[in-house]
Each structure stands twice: as structure tokens, then as C-alpha cells.
Biopython code that builds the backbone (N, CA, C, O; Angstrom):
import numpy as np
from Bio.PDB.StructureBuilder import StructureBuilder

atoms = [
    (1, "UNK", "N", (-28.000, 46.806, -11.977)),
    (1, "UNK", "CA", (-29.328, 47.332, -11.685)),
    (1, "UNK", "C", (-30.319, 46.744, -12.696)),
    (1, "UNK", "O", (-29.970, 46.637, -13.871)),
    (2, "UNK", "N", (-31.503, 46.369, -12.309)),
    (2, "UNK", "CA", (-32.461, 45.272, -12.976)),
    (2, "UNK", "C", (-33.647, 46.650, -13.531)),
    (2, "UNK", "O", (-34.176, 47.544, -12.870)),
    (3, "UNK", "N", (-33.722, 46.353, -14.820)),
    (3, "UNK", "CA", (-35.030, 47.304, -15.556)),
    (3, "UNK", "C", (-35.845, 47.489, -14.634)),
    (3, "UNK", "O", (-36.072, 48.699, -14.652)),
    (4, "UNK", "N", (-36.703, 46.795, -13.454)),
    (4, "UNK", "CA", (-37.818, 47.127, -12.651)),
    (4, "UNK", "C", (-37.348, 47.974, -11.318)),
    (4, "UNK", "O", (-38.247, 48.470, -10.639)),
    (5, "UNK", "N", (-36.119, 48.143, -10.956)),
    (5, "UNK", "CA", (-36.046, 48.982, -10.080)),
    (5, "UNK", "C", (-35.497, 50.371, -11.164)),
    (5, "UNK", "O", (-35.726, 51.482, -10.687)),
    (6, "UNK", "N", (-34.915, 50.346, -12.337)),
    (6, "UNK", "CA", (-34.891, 51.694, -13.121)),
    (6, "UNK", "C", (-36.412, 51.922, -13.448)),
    (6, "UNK", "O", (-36.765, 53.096, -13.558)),
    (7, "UNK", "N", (-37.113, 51.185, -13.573)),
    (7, "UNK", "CA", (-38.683, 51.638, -13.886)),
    (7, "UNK", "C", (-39.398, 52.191, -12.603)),
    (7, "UNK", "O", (-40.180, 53.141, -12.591)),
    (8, "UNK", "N", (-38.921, 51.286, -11.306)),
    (8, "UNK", "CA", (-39.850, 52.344, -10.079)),
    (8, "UNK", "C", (-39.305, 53.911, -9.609)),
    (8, "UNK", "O", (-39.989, 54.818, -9.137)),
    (9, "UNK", "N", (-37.667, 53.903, -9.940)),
    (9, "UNK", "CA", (-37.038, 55.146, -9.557)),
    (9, "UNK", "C", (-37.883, 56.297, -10.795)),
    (9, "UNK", "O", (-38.414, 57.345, -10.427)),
    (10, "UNK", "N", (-37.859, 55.869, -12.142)),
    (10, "UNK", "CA", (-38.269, 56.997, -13.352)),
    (10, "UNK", "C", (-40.176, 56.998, -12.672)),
    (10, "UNK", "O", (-41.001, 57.902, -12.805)),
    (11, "UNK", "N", (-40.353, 55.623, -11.960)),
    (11, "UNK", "CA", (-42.296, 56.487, -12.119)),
    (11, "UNK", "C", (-42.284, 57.456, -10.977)),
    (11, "UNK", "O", (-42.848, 58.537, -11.143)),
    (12, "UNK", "N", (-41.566, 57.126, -9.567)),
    (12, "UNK", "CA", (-41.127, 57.888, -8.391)),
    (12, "UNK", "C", (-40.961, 59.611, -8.724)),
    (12, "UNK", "O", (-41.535, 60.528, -8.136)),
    (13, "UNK", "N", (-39.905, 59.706, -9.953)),
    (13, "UNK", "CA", (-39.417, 60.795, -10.206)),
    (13, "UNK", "C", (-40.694, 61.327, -10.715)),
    (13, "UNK", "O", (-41.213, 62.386, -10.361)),
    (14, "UNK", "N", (-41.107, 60.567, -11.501)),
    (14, "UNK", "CA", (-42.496, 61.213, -12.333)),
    (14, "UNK", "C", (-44.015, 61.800, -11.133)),
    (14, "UNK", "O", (-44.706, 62.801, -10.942)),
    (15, "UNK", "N", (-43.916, 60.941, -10.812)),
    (15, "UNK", "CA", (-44.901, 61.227, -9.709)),
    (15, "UNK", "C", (-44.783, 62.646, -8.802)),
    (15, "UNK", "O", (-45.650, 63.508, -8.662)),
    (16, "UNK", "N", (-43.620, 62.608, -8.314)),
    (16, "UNK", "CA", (-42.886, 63.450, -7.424)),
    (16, "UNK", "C", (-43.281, 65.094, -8.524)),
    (16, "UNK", "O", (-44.151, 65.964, -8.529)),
    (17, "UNK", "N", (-42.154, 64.795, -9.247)),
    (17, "UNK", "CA", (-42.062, 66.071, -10.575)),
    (17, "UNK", "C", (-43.334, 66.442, -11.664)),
    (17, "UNK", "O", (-43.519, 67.632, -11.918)),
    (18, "UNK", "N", (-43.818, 65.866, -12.019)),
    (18, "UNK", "CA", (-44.354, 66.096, -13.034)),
    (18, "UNK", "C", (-46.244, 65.806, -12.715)),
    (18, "UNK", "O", (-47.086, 66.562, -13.199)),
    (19, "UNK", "N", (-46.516, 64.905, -12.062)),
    (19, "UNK", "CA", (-47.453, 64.260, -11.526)),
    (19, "UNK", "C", (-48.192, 64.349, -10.163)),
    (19, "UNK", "O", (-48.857, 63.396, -9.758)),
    (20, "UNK", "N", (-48.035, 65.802, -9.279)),
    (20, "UNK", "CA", (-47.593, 65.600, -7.782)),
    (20, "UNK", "C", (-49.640, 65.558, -7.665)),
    (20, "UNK", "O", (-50.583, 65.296, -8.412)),
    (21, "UNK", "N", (-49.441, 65.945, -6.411)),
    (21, "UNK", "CA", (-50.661, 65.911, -5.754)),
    (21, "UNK", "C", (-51.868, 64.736, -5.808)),
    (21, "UNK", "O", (-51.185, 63.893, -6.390)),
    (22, "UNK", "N", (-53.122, 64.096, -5.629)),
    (22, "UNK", "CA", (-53.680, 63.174, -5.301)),
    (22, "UNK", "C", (-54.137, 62.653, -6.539)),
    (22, "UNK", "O", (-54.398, 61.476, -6.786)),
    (23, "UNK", "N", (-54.204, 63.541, -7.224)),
    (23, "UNK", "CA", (-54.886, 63.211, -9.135)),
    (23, "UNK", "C", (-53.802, 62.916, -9.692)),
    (23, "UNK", "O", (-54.118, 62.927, -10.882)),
    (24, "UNK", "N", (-52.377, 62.572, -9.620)),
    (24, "UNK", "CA", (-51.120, 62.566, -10.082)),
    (24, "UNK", "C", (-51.260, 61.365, -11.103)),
    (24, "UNK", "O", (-51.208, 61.413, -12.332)),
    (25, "UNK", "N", (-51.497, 59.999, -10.065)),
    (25, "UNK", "CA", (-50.918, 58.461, -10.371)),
    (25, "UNK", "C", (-52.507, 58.753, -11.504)),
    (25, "UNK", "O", (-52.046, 58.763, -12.646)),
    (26, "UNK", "N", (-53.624, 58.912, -11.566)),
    (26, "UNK", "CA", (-54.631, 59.451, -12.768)),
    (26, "UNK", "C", (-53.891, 59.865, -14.065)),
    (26, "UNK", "O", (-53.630, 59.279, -15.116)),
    (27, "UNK", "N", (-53.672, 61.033, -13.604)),
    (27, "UNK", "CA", (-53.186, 61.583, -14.900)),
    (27, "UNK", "C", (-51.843, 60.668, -15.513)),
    (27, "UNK", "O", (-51.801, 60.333, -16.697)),
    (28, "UNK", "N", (-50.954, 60.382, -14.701)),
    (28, "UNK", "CA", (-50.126, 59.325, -15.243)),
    (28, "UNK", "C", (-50.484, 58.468, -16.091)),
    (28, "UNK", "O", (-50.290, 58.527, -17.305)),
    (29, "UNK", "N", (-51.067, 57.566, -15.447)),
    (29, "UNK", "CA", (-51.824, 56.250, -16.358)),
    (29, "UNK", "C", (-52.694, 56.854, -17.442)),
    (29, "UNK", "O", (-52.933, 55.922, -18.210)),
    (30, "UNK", "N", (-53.344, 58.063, -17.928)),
    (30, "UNK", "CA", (-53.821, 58.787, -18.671)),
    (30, "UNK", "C", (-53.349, 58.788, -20.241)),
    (30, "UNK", "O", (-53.794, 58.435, -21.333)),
    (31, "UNK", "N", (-51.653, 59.671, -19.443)),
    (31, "UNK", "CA", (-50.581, 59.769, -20.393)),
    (31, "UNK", "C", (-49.720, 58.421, -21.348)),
    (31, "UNK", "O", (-49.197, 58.263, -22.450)),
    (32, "UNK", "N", (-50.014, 57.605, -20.015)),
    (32, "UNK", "CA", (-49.285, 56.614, -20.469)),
    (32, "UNK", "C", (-50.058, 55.712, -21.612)),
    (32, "UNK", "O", (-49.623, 54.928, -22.455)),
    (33, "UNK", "N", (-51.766, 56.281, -21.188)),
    (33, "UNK", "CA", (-52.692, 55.472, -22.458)),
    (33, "UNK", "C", (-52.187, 56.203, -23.517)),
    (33, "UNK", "O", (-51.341, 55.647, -24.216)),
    (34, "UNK", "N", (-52.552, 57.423, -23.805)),
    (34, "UNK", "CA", (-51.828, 58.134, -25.102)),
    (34, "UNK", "C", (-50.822, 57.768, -26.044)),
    (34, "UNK", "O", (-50.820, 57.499, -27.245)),
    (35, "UNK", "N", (-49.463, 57.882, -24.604)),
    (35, "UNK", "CA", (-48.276, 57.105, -25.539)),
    (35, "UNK", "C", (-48.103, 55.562, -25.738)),
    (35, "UNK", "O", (-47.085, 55.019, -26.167)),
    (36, "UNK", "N", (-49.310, 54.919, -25.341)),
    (36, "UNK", "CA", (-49.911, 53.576, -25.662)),
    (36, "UNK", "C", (-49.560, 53.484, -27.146)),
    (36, "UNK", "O", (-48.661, 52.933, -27.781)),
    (37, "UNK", "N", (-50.746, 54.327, -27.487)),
    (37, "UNK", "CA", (-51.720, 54.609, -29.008)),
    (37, "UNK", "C", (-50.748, 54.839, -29.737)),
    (37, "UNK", "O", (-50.877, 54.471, -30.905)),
    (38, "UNK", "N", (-49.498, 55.486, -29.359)),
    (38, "UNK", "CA", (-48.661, 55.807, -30.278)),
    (38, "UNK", "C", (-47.457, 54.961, -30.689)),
    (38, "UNK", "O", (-46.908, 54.867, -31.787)),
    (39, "UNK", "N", (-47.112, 54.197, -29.183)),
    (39, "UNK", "CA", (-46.462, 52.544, -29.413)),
    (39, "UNK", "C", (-46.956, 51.891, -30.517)),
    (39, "UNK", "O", (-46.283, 51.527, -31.481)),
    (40, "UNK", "N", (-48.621, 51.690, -30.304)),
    (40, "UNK", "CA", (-48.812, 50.667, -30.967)),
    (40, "UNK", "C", (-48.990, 51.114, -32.881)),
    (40, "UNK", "O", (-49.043, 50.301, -33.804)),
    (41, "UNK", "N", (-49.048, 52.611, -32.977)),
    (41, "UNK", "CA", (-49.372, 52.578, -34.399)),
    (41, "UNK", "C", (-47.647, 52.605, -35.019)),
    (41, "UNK", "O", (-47.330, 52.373, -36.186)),
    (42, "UNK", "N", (-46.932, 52.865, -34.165)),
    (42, "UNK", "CA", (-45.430, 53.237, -34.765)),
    (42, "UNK", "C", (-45.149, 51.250, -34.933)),
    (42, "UNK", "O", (-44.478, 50.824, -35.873)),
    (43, "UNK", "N", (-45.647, 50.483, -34.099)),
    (43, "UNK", "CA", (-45.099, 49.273, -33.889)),
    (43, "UNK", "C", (-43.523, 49.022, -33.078)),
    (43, "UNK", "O", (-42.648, 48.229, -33.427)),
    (44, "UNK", "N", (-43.499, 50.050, -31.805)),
    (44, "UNK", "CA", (-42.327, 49.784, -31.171)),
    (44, "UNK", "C", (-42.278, 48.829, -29.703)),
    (44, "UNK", "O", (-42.365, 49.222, -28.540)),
    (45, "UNK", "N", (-42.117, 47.530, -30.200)),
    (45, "UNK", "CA", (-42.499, 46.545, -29.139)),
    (45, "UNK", "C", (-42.130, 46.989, -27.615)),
    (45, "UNK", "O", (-42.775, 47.162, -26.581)),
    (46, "UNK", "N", (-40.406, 47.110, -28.105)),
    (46, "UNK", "CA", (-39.594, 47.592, -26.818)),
    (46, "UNK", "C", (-40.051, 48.850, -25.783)),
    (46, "UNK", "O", (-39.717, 49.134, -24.632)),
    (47, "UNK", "N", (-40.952, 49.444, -26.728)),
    (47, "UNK", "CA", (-41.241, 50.931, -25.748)),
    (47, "UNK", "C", (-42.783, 49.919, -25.010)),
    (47, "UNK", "O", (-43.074, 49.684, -23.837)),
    (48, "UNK", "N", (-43.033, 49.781, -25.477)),
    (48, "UNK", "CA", (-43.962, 48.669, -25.024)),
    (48, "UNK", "C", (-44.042, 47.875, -23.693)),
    (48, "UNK", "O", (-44.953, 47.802, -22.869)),
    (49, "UNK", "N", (-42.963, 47.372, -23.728)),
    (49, "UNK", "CA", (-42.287, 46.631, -22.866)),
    (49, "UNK", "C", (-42.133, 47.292, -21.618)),
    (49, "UNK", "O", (-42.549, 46.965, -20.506)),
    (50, "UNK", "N", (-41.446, 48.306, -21.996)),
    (50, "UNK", "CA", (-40.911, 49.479, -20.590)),
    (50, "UNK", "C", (-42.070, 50.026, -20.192)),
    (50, "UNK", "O", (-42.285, 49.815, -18.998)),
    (51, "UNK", "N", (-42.915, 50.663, -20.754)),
    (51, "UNK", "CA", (-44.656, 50.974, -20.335)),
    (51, "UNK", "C", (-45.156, 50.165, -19.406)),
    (51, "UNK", "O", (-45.752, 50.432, -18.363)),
    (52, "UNK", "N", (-44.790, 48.924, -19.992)),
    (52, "UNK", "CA", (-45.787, 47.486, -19.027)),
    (52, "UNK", "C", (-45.031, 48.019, -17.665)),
    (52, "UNK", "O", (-45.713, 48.376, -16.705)),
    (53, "UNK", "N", (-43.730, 48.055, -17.625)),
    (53, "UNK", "CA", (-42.995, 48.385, -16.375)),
    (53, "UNK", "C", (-43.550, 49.024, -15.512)),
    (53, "UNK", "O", (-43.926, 48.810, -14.360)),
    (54, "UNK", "N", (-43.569, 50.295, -16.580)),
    (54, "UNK", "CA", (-44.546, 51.607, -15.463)),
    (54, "UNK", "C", (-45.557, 51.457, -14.996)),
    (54, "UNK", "O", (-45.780, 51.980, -13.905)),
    (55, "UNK", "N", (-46.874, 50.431, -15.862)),
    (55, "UNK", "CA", (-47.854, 50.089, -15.276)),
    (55, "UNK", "C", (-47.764, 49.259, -13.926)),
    (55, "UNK", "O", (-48.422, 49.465, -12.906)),
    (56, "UNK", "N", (-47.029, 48.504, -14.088)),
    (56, "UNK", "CA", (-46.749, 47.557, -12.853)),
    (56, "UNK", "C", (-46.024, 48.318, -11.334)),
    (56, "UNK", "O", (-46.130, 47.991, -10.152)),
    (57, "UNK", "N", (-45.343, 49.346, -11.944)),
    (57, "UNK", "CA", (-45.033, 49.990, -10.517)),
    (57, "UNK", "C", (-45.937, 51.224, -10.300)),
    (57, "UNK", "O", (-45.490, 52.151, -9.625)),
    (58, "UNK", "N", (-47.141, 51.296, -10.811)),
    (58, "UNK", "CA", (-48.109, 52.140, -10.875)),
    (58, "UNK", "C", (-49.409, 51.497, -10.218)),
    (58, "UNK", "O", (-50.315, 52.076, -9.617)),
    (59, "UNK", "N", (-49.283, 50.404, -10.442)),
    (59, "UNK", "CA", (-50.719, 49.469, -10.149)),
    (59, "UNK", "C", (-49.982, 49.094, -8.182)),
    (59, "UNK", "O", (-50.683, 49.081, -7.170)),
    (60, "UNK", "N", (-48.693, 48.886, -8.232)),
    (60, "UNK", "CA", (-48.178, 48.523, -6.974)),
    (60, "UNK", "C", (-48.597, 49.869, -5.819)),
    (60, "UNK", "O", (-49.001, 49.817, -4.657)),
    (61, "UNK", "N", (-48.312, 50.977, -6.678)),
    (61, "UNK", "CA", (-48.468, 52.300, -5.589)),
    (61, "UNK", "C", (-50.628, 52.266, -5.600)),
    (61, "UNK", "O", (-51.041, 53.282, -5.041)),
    (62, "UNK", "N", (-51.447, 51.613, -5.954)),
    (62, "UNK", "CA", (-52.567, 51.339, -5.929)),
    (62, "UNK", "C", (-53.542, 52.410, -7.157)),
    (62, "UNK", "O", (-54.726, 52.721, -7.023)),
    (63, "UNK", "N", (-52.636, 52.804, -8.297)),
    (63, "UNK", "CA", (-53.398, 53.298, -9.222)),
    (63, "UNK", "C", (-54.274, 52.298, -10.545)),
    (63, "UNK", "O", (-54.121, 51.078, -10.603)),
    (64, "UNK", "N", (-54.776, 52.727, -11.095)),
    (64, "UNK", "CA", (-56.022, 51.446, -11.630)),
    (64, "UNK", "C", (-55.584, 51.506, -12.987)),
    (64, "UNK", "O", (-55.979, 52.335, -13.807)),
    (65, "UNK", "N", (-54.637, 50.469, -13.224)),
    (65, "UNK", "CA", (-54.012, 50.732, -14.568)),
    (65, "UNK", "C", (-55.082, 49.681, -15.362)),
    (65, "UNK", "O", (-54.863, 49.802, -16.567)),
    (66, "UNK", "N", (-55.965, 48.872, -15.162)),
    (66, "UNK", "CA", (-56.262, 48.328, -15.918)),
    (66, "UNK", "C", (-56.498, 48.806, -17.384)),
    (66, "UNK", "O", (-55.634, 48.685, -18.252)),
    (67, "UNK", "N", (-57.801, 49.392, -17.617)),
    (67, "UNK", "CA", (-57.922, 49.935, -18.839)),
    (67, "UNK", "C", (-56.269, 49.922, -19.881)),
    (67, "UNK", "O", (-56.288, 49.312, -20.950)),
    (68, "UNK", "N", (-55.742, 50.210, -19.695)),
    (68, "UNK", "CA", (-54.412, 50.199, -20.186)),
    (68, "UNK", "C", (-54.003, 49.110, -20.413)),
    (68, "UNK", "O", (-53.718, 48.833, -21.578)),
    (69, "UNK", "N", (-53.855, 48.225, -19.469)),
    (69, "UNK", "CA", (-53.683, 46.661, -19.405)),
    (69, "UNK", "C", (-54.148, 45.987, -20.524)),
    (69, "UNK", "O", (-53.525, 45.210, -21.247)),
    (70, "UNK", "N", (-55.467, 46.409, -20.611)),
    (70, "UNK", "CA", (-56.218, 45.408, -21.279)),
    (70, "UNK", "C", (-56.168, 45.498, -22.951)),
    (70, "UNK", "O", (-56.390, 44.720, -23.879)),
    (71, "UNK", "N", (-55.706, 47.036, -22.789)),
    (71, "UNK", "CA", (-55.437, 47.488, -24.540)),
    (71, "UNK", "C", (-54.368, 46.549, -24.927)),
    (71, "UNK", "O", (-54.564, 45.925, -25.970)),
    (72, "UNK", "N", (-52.722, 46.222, -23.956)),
    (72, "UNK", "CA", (-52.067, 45.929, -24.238)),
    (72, "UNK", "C", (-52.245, 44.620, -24.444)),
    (72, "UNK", "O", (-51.489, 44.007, -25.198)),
    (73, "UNK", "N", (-53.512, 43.879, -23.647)),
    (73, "UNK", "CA", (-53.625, 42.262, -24.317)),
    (73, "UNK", "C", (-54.236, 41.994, -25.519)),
    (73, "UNK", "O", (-54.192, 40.822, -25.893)),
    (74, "UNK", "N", (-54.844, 42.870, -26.275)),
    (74, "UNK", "CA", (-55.687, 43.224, -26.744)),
    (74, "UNK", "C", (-54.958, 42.963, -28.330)),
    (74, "UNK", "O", (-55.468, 42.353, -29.270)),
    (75, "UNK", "N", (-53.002, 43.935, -28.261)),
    (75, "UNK", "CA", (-52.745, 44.316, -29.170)),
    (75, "UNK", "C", (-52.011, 42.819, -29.427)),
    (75, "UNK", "O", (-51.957, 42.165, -30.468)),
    (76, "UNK", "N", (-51.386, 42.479, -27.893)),
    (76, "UNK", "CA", (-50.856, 40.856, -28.169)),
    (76, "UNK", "C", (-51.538, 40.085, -28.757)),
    (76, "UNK", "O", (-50.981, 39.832, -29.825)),
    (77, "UNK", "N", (-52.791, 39.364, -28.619)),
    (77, "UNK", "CA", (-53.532, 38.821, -29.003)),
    (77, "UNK", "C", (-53.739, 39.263, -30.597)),
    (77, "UNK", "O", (-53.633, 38.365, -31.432)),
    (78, "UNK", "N", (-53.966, 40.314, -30.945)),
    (78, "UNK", "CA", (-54.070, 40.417, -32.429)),
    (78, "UNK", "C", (-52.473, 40.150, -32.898)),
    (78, "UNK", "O", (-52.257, 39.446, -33.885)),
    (79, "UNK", "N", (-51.545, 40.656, -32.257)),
    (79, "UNK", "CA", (-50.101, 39.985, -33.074)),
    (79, "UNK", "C", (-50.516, 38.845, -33.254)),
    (79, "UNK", "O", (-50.873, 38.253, -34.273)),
    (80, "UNK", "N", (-50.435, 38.472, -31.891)),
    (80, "UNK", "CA", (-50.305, 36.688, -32.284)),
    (80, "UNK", "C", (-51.169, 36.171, -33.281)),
    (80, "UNK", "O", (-50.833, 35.219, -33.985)),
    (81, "UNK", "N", (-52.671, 36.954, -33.418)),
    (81, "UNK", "CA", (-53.696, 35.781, -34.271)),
    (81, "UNK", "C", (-53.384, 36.220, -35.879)),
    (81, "UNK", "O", (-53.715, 35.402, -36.736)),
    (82, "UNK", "N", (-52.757, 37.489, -36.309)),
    (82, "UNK", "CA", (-52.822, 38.005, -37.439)),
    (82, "UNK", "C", (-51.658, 37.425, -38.512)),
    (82, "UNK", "O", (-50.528, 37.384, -38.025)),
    (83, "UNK", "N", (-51.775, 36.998, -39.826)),
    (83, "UNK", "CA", (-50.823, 36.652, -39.930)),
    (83, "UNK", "C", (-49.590, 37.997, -40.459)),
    (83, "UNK", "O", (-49.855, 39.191, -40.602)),
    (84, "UNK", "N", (-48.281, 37.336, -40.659)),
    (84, "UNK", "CA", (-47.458, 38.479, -40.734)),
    (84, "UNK", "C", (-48.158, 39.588, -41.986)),
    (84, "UNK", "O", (-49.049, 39.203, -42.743)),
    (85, "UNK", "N", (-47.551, 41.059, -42.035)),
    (85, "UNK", "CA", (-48.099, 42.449, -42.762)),
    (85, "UNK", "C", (-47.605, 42.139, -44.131)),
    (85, "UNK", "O", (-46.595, 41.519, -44.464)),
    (86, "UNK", "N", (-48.216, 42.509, -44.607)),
    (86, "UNK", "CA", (-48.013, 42.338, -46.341)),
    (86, "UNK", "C", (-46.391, 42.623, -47.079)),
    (86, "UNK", "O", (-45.729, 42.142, -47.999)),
    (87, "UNK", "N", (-46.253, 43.659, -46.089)),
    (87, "UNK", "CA", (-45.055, 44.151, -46.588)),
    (87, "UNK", "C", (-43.833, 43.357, -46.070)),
    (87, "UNK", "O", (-42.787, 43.587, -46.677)),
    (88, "UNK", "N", (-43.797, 42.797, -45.435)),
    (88, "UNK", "CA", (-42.549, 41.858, -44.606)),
    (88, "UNK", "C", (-42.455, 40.715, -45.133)),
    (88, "UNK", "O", (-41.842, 39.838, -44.525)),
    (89, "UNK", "N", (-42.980, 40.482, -46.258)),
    (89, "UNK", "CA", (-42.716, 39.148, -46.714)),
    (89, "UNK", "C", (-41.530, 39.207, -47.361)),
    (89, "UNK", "O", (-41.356, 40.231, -48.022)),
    (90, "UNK", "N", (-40.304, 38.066, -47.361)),
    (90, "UNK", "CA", (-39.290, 38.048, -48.437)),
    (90, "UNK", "C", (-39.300, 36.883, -49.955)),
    (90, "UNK", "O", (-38.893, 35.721, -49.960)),
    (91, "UNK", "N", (-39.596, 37.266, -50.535)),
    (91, "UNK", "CA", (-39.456, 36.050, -51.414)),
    (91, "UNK", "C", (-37.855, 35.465, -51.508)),
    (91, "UNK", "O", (-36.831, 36.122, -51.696)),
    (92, "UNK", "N", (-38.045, 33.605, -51.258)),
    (92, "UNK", "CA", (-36.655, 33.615, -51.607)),
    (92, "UNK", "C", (-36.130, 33.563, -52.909)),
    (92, "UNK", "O", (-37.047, 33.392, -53.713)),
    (93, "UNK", "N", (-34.935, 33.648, -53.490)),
    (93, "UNK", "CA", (-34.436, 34.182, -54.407)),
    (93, "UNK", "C", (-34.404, 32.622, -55.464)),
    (93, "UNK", "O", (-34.061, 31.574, -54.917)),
    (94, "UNK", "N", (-34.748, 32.624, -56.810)),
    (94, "UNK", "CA", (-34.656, 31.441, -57.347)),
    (94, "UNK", "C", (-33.610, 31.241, -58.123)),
    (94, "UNK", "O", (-33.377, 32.267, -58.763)),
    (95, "UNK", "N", (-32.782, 30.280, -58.387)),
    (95, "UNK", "CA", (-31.590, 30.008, -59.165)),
    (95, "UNK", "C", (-31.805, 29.152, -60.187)),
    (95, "UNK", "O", (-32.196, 27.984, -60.189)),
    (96, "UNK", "N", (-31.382, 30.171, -61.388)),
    (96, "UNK", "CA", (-31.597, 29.159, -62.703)),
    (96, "UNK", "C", (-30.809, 28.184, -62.900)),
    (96, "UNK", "O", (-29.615, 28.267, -62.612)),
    (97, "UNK", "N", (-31.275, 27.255, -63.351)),
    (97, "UNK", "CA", (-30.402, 25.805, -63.785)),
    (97, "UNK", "C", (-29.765, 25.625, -64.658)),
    (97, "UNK", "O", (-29.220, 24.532, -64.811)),
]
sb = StructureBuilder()
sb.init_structure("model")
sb.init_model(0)
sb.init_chain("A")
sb.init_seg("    ")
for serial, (resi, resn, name, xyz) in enumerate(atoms, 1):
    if name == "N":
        sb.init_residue(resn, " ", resi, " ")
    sb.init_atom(name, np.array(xyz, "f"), 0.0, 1.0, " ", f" {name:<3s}", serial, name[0])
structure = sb.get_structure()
């Protein structure tokens, strides 16, 4: 079973359960900005990843994920242009002669 059909069965369920009626796929994409904000300050790429999922089988059922979208190019684009965090640097180790 391929991540994008486990991602349309969990938004299905969500929709159905948690999300029902015409304001549902709204409030979804809502939530999903929230736990955006919280991806991105924790720095968990992978949850990241699976989000994009949900957006994509969210935008397929015709909800307007952009706004969301655009945060997430937003945060790529600063990975990519920033250089690495202060703290992740390793110095390598020097050997006396």
C-alpha cells in the first residue's frame, strides 16, 4: 500500500468523523494550517511531508488548500536559501603532530 492511498483513506476518515457537514474540508485545511506552524517551529520535515499528502487529497476533493501551500514553499525556499543553524555545525577534530 503506497503513502497516497494511506493519506486519502486517513483524510476520508477525517472528513467523514471529525469534519462532517459542508464547512468540514474548511475547517480541515484550517487545522492542518495550525499543525503547519507547529511542524515548522519543532523542524519535523517528515510530518511535513505527510501534511503535503493531506493537502493534495484535500485540494483533489475541491477544497482551497492554497494558503497552506504557499506557507509550505515559503518554508522550502528559506531552507534552501539559509545557510545551515548555528548549532549544527561540527568542528572537525585536529590531530597533533
Amino acid at each position: 500500500m503506497d503513502p497516497y492511498t494511506i493519506a486519502r483513506a486517513i483524510v476520508e476518515r477525517h472528513l467523514r468523523d471529525t469534519y462532517p457537514g459542508p464547512d468540514g474540508k474548511a475547517a480541515y485545511v484550517a487545522a492542518l494550517n495550525r499543525d503547519l506552524d507547529t511542524l515548522i517551529r519543532r523542524g519535523q520535515d517528515g510530518g511535513i511531508v505527510g501534511l503535503a499528502m493531506f493537502l493534495r487529497v484535500l485540494k483533489e476533493k475541491g477544497a482551497d488548500v492554497e494558503p497552506v501551500v504557499n506557507k509550505i514553499r515559503a518554508y522550502l525556499d528559506a531552507m534552501t536559501s539559509a545557510p545551515p543553524a548555528a548549532g549544527r555545525r561540527r568542528k572537525t577534530r585536529r590531530r597533533h603532530k
